[in-house]
N, C-alpha and C positions, 0 to 999 in steps of 0.2 A: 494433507501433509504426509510427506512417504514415513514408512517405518522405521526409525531413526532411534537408535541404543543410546542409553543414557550417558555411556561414553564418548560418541561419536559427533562432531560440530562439522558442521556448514561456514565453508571462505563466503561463498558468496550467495545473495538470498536476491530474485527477480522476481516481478511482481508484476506484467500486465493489469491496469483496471481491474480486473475482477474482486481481487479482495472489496473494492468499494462496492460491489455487485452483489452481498451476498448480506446477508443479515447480521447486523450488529453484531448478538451475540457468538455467532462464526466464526467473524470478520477478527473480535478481539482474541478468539481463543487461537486463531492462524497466530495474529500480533505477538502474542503471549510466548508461545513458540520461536518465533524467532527472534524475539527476545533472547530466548536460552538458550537456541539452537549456533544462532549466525557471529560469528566469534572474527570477521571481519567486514562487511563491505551486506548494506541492504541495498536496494535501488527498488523502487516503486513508482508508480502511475496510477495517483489515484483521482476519483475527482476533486475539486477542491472550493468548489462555487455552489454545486446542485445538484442534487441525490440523482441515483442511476437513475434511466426511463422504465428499470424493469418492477414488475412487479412483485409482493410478496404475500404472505398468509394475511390476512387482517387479523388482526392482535399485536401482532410482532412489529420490533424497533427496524425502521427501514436503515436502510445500509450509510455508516458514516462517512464522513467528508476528511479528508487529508487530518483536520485539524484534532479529528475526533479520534488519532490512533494512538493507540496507550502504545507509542514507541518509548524504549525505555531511556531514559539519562543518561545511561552509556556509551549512547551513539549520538556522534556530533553530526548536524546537517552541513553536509558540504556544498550541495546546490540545489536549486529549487528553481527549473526552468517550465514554460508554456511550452507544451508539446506541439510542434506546429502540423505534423502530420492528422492530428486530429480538426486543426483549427482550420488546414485546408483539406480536408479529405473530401467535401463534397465540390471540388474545383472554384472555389468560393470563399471566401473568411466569414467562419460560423461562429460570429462572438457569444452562442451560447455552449460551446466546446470548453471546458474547464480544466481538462485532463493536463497535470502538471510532472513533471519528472522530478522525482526527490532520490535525492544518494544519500545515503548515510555511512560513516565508519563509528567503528567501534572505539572508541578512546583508548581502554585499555585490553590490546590484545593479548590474550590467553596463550 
């Protein structure tokens, strides 16, 4: 997360895949933040079927699924599509490609 003043908010929060790429506890504390941070408009790709293929430490909470982001109550889901670029990326239809497009707004902007 760039270094961002407790004054300062974010219109707009983008999110390739990766936050689902990275460990739990990360993954929520990124979430967390833009929670507080993003004061209109998230947009994310995460997976939403089956954990990344990457690996991680053994101990550790592998990385969550769409369902599992502490997004906070104040943002309304506005849509929720199949990314089809991943679904044909290998010239093919890869029904084990999950990666979905989610937008979200803020309800009440600041």
């Amino acid at each position: 997360m760039p270094d961002v003043h407790l004054n300062q908010s974010i219109d707009l929060f983008i999110n390739r895949v990766n936050l689902g790429e990275m460990e739990k506890a990360t993954c929520f504390a990124y979430i967390n933040e833009i929670n507080r941070l993003v004061k209109r408009w998230f947009f994310h790709m995460p997976h939403d079927g089956f954990k990344s293929p990457y690996l991680h430490k053994r101990g550790t909470e592998r990385d969550p699924l769409a369902f599992e982001y502490p997004v906070s109550s104040e943002f309304q889901l506005c849509f929720r599509y199949l990314d089809f670029d991943h679904l044909f990326r290998q010239r093919r239809v890869d029904f084990n490609e999950d990666i979905f497009m989610y937008l979200y707004r803020r309800i009440n902007t600041i």
